[in-house]
N, C-alpha and C positions, 0 to 999 in steps of 0.2 A: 504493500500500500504506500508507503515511504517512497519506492522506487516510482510509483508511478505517480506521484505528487512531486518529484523534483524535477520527473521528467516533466510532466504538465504544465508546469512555471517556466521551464526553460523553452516551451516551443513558445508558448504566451508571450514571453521577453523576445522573443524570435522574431516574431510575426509585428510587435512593436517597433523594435528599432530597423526593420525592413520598412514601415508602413513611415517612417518618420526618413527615411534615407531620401536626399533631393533628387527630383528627377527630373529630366528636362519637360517641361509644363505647355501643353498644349493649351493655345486661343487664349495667351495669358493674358488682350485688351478684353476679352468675351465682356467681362462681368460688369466695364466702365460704360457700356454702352448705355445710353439715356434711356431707350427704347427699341425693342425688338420681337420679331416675330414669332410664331414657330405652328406646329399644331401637333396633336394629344390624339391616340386610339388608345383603347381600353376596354377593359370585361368587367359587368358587375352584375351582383347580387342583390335582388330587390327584396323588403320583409314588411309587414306590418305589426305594429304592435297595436292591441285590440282591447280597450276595454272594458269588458264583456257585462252583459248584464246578471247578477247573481240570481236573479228570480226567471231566468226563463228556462224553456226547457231542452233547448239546445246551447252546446259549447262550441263555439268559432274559432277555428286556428288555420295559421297559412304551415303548409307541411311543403318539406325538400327543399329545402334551402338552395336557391338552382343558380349556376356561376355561370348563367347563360346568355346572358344580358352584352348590348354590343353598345359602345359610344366614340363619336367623333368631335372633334372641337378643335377651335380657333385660339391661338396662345398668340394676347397682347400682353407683352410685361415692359410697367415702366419703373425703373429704377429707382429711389428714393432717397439711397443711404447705399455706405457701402454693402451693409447686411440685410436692407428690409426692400424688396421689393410688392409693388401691387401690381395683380394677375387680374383680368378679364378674361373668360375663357367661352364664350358662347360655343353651344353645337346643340348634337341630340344623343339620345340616353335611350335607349332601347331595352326592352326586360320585362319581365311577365312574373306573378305569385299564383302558387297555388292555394285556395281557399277550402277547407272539409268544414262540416260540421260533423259533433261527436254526441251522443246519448248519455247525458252525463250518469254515473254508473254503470253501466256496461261498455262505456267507451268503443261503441257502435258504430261504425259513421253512418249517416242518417241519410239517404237516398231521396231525390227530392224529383218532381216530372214536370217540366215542361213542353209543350206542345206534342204529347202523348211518350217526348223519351226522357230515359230517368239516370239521371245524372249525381256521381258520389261526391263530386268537387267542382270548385268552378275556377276557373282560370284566370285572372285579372293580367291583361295587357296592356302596358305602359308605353306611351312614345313621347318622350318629355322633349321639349324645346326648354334647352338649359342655359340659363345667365351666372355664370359663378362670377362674385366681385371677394379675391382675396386678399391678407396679407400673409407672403413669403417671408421669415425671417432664416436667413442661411450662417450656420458657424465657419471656420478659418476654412480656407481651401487648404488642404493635403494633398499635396502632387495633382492629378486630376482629376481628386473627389471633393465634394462639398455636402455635407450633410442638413437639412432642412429640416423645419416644422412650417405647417403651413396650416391659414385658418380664416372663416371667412362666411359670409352670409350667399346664397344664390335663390331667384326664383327660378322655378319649374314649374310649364305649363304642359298638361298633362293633354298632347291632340288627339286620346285613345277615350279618354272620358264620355261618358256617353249621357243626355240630357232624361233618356227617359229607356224604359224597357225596349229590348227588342223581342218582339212575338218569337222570334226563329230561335233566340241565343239561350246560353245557359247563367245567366247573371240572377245574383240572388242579392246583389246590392248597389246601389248608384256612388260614386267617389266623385269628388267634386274635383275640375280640372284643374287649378292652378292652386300654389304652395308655399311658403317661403322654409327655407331649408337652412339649418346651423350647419357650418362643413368644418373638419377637421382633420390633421394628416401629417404625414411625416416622408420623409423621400432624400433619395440621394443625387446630387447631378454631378455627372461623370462625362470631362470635357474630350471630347473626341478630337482626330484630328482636323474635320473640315467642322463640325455641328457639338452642339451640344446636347448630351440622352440623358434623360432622368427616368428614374422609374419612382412611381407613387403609389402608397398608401391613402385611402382618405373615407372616412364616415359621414353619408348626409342625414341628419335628421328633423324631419318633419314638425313646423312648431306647431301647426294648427289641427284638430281634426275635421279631416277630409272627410267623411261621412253624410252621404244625404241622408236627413233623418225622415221617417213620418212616409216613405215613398218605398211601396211594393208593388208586386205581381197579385192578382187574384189570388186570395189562399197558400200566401206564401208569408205572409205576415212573419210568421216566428221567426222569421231566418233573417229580417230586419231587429227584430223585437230583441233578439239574443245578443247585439253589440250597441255600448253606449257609445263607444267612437271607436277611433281609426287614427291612426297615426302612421305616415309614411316613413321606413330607414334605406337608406341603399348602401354598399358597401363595396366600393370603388377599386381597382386595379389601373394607374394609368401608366402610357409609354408617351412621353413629351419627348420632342421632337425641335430643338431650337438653332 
């Protein structure tokens, strides 16, 4: 045990004074620029969290947590400081939840019919028109990494929302289209030799509930009745491109 705790400090100590060794520094004006371009692809995860009503007789939950979700966006950053820049990042956000209800005590799922077919879940499809306004604060550059937190308010306008049922579809709830979203994140940018790539972490969360209330299907009622609200999360992978 001895032997593999000296060794373990000594690759640690290794791997530091390598990461601390000067190297010749790619796009060293990169980061004095006032203002520059770039654009962002990425994968994300959509969820809701669901307030559920304790008196009714069905339980609401979004199930498979699915990394299926596609996004594209425009990167405006203008510099500020040597450490803090502010990001505009407009584009769209693609991604879908899936919605069950459950039987509460026999944790059932509860099969529900429309237009004579009978469906265990329902599918909620998102296509957000997204406005992110951030701010980037970056620590010291080390050779050609720069480590980041990043953080920031964006609206999302939801062009998937829908105003009223549709006769044909399998919806058991209406979400109201537009949102304002807390963003939060972390990421590294790593100066290439022609561009600059970052890859990012970031969490949006929903401040308001999206929930149409008081609006169902014929004899569907419970399946509105069973959530007090709705709150949208997404959880973000991006590849920025500068």
């Amino acid at each position: 045990m001895r032997r593999i705790t000296i060794i373990l400090i000594l690759l640690v100590s290794a791997s530091v004074l390598s990461a601390q060794e000067k190297r010749p520094r790619n796009l060293p004006a990169f980061d004095y620029k006032k203002l520059h371009w770039g654009f962002t692809v990425g994968l994300n995860s959509m969820d809701y969290a669901i307030k559920r009503n304790p008196e009714a007789a069905l339980y609401a939950d979004v199930v498979g947590f699915q990394p299926a979700g596609f996004q594209v966006n425009i990167v405006s950053d203008l510099r500020l400081s040597d450490d803090w820049n502010l990001r505009f990042l407009p584009g769209i956000n693609l991604g879908s939840r899936d919605m069950v209800y459950f039987e509460p005590g026999t944790w059932e799922v509860s099969t529900y019919t429309v237009a004579g077919n009978t469906y265990d879940k329902m599918t909620i499809g998102s296509s957000y028109l997204d406005f992110p306004l951030l701010l980037k604060y970056r620590s010291e550059r080390v050779n050609n990494y720069r480590p980041y937190v990043i953080g920031g308010i964006s609206y999302r306008l939801d062009m998937s929302a829908k105003s009223s049922y549709d006769p044909e579809g399998d919806d058991m709830i209406l979400v109201k289209p537009g949102d304002f979203y807390l963003e939060v994140g972390f990421g590294i940018d790593q100066y290439l030799q022609y561009f600059k790539y970052s890859t990012e972490i970031k969490l949006a969360m929903g401040l308001r509930n999206i929930m149409v209330p008081g609006v169902s299907r014929d004899n569907d009622f419970e399946y509105v009745n069973s959530i007090d609200g709705i709150r949208s999360f997404l959880v973000m992978l991006n590849f920025h491109f500068e």
